[in-house]
BALOBA-1460 file (C-alpha; in Angstrom, 3 decimals):
// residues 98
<rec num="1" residu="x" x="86.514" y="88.965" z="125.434"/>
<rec num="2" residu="x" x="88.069" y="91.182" z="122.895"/>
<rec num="3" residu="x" x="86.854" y="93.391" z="119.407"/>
<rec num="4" residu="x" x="89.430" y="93.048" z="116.602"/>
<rec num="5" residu="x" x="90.177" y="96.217" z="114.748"/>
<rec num="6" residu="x" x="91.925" y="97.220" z="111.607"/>
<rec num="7" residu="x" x="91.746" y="101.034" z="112.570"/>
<rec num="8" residu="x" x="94.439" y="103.305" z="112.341"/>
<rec num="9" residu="x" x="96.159" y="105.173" z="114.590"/>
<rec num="10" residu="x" x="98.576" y="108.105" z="115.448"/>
<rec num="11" residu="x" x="100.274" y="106.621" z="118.496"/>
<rec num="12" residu="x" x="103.288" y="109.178" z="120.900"/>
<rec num="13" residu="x" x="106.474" y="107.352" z="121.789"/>
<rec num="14" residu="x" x="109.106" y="107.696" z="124.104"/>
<rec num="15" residu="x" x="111.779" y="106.096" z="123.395"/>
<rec num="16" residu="x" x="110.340" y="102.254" z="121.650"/>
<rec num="17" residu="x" x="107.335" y="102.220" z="123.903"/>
<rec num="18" residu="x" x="103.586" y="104.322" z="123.198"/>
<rec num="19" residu="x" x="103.183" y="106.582" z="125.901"/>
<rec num="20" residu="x" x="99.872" y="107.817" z="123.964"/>
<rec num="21" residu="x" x="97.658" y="107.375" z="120.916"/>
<rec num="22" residu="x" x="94.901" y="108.844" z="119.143"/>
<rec num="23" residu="x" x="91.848" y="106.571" z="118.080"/>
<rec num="24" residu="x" x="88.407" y="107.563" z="117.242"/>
<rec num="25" residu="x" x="89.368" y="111.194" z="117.581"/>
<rec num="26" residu="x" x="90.263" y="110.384" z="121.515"/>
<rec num="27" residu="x" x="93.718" y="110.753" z="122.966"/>
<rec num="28" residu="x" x="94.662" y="107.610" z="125.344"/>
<rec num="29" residu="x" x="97.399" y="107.850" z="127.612"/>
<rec num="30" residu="x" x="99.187" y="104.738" z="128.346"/>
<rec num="31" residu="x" x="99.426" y="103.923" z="131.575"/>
<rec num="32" residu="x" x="101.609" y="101.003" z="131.533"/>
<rec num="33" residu="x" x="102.818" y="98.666" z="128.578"/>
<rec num="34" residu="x" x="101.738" y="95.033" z="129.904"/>
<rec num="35" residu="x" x="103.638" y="92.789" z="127.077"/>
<rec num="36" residu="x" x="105.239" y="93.436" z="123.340"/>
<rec num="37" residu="x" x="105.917" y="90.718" z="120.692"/>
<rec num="38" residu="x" x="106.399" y="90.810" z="117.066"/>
<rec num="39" residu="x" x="104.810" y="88.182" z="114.536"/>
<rec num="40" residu="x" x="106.775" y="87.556" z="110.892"/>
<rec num="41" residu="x" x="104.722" y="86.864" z="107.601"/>
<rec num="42" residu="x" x="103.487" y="83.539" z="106.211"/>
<rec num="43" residu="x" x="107.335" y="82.415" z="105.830"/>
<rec num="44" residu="x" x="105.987" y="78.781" z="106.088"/>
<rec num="45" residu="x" x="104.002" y="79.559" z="102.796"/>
<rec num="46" residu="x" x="105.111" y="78.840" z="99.222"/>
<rec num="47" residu="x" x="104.664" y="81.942" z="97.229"/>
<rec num="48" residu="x" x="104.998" y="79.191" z="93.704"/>
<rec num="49" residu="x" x="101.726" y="77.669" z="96.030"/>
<rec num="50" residu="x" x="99.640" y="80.755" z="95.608"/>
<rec num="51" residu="x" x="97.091" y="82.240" z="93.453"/>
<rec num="52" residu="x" x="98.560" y="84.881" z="91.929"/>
<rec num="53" residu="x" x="95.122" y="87.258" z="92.132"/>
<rec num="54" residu="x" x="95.671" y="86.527" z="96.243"/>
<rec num="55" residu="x" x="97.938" y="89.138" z="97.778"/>
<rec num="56" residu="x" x="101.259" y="87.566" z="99.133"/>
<rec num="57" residu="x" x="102.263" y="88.394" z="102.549"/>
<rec num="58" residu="x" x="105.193" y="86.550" z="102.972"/>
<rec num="59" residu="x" x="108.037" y="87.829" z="105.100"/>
<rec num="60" residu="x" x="105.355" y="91.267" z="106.419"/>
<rec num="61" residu="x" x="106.495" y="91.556" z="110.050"/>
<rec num="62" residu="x" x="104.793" y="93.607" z="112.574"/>
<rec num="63" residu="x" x="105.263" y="94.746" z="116.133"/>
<rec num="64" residu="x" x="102.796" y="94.898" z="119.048"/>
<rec num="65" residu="x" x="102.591" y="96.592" z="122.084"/>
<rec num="66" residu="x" x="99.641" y="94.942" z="124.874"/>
<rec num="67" residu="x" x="98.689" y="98.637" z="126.838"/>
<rec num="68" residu="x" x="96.696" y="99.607" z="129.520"/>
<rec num="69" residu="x" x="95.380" y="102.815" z="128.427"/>
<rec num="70" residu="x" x="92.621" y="105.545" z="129.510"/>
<rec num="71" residu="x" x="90.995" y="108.041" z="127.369"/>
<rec num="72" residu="x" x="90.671" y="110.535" z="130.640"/>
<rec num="73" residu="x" x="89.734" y="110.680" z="134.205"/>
<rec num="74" residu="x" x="86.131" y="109.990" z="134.010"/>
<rec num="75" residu="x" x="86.467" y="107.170" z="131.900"/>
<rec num="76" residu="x" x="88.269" y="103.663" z="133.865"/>
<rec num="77" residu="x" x="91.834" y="102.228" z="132.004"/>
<rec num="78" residu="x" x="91.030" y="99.124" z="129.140"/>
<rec num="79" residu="x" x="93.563" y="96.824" z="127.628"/>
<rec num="80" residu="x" x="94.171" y="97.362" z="123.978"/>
<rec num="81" residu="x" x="96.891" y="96.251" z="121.428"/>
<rec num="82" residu="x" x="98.847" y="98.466" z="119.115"/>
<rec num="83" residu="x" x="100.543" y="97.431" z="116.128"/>
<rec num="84" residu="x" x="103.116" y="98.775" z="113.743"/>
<rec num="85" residu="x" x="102.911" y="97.431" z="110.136"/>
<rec num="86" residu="x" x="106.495" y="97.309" z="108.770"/>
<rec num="87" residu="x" x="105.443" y="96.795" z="105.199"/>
<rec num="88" residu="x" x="103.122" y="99.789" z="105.507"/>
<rec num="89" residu="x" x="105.218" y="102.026" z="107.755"/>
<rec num="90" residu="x" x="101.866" y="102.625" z="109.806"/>
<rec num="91" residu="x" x="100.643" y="102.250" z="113.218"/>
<rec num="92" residu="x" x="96.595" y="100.823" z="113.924"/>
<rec num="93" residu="x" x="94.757" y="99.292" z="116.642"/>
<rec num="94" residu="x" x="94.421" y="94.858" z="116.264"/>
<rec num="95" residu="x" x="91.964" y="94.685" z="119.605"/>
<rec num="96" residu="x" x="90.546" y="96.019" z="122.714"/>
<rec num="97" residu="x" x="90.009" y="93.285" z="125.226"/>
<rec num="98" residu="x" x="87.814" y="93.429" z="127.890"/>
């Protein structure tokens, strides 16, 4: 199971790769980085096919990183994904799985 989240984030790199990040006010160190993929726009989409009151996305890309991370030593790793918006120049957490 997994919780989808728009929340963002100040994530540590070394290198490409997060080594930590800060969500909720809690540092997580990751602990190993278990996939990464990046996802393009709606380039399929006709922008002429629109609305024009609906925001057009076409063309947004954004990377992921799929992390097992722990907020400390009492608490056990989880599996989250972090994402970097390119259109908004900003990191935030898409999900925590279970």
């Amino acid at each position: 199971m997994s919780r989808r989240y728009a929340d963002p984030v100040e994530v540590q790199r070394d290198d490409c790769d997060p080594t930590q990040f800060l969500w909720r006010d809690r540092l997580y160190v990751v602990r190993a980085v278990l996939a990464r993929w990046s996802e393009s726009g709606r380039w399929w989409r006709n922008p002429s096919a629109l609305h024009e009151s609906r925001p057009v996305d076409i063309g947004a890309e954004r990377d992921y990183w799929r992390v097992e991370a722990g907020a400390g030593w009492m608490s056990g790793p989880g599996v989250y994904d972090l994402c970097f918006d390119w259109s908004r120049g900003a990191w935030f957490l898409a999900a925590a799985l279970d």
